[in-house]
N, C-alpha and C positions, 0 to 999 in steps of 0.2 A: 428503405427497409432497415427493421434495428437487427444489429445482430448480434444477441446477449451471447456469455461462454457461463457456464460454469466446471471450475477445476477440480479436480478429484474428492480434493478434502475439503473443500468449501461446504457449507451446511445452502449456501444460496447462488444467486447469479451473482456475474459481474460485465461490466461492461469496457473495455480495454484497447490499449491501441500497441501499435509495436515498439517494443522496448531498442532505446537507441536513439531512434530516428525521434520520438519524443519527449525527450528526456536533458533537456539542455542546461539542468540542473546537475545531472551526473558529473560534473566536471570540476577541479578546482580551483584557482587564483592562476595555476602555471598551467592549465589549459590538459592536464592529466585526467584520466576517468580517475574518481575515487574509489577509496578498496571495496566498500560494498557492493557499487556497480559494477567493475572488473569482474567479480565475480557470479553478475548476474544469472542467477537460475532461470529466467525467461528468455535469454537466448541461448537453452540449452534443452535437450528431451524434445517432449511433442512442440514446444514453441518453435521446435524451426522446421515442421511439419508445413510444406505450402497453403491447404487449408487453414491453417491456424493464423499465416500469415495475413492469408489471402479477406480473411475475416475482420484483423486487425487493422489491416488498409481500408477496408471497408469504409468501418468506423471514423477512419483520418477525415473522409473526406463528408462521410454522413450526418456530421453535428454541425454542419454547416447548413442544412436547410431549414429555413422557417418554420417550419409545425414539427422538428426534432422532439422540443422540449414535450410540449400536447403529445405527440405520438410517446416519448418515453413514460411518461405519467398512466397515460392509458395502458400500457404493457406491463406498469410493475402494480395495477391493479390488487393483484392477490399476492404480493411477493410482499414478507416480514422485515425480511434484513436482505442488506442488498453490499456487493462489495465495488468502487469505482477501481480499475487498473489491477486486475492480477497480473498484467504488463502496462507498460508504459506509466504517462506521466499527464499531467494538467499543464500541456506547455504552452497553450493560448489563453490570453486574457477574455476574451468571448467563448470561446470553451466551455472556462471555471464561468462564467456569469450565467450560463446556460446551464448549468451542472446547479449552481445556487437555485437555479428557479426548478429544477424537478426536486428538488433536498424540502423546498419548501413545500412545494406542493402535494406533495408522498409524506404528510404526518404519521400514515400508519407503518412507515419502513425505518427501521433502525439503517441509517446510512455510516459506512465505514470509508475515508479515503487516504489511505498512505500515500504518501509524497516528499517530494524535495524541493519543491518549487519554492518553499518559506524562505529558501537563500536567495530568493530574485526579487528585488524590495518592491517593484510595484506588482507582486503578486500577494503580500501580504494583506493589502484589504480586506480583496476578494475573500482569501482564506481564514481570515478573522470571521467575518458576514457567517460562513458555512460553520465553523466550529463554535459560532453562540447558538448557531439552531439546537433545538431540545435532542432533535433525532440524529441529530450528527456526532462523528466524532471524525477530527482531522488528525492521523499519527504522522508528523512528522518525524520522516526519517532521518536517521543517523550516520553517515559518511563512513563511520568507523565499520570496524569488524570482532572485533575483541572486546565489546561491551562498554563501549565511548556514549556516555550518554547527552542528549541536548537536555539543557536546563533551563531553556527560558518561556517553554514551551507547558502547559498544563497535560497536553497526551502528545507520546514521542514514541519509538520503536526504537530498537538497536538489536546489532547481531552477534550473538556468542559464540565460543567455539568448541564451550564443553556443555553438557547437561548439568552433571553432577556436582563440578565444582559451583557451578554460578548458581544452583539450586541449595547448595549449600550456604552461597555469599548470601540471597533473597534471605533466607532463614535469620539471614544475623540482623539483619536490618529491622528499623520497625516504620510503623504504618503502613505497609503492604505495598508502596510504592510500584513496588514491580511484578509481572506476571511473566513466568517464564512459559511459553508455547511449548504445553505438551503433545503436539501431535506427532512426535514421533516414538510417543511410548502409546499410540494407538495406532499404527501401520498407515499414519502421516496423515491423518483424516483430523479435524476441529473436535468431533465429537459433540458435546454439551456444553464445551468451551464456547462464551462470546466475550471473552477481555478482550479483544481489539476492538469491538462496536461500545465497549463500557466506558464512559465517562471517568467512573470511579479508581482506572486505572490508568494511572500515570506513564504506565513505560512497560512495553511491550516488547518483549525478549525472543528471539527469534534463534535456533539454532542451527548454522552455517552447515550447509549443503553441498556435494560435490566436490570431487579432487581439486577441480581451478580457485574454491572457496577456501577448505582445507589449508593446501597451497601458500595464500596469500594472508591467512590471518597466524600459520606459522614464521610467515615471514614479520609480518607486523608484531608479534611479540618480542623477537631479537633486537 
């Protein structure tokens, strides 16, 4: 049985697993969670709801069976845009090869999948394959907190800690490079926003959340 979520502000589903336990990309050279992870907003609010959990485990163990792939294809049917992981990570190489074959199969869904996994070298294939598809877009995420950008990436994400100033830096730049995520000057909803499903957008700017977030990217400034 699939068990899709969709989050409050999302415009669509997603499909996810629990943050942590798949996520072995969160970590750096000296074996430390990195600052964006530390701060993770999905093990914090409803994500540490037992349901929420209990759905997420689900998942661990349900993309393991053989007609996963056919059953997901057949359920996003009528779905436009679709998001992989509003928790967790693509931390199996059969996993992302199963996630490749619904991306293909679903031409009519704009696919969106943020990750970290691009630090684990034999995941970069895979994740090449999915981000040449037409419908896809792979944001690889940013370790940083404070607007540390990846550059060797065509679509990436990174997390800020101000609106105004980096809405001011975006301004000075040219070719649009960046989108900063307004959904918190919409009571935290996407709205008409889709720069994380857009190609055309290089680097998507996420605004840091929560005292534990807060916290840590005060301290990464010093």
């Amino acid at each position: 049985m699939l068990k899709l979520s969709k989050a409050g502000k999302m415009p669509c589903r997603s499909w996810s697993l629990q943050a942590g336990k798949t996520c072995p990309a969160s970590f750096d050279t000296f074996g430390e969670l990195v600052a964006a992870c530390e701060g993770c907003y999905a093990k914090e609010g409803n994500y540490r709801f037992d349901n929420v959990k209990a759905s997420r485990e689900h998942n661990y163990h349900d993309w393991r069976r053989d007609d996963w792939v056919a059953d997901m294809v057949q359920e996003l049917d009528n779905d436009r845009w679709f998001r992989w992981f509003d928790s967790g990570d693509c931390y199996h190489l059969k996993l992302a090869a199963k996630i490749y074959q619904v991306m293909k199969l679903t031409p009519w869904i704009q696919h969106w999948m943020p990750t970290r996994m691009h630090k684990i070298a034999k995941f970069k294939p895979i994740l090449t394959k999915m981000a040449a598809l037409p419908n896809v877009v792979i944001r690889h995420s940013s370790d940083g907190v404070n607007g540390e950008m990846l550059t060797e990436f065509e679509q990436s994400s990174t997390i800020i800690p101000d609106f105004n100033h980096w809405l001011a830096r975006v301004a000075e730049r040219s070719g649009g490079e960046m989108v900063i995520c307004e959904s918190s000057t919409r009571g935290g909803k996407c709205g008409p926003c889709r720069a994380c499903w857009s190609k055309d957008v290089s680097v998507v700017a996420y605004l840091g959340h929560g005292q534990k977030m807060k916290k840590l990217q005060k301290e990464a400034a010093q």
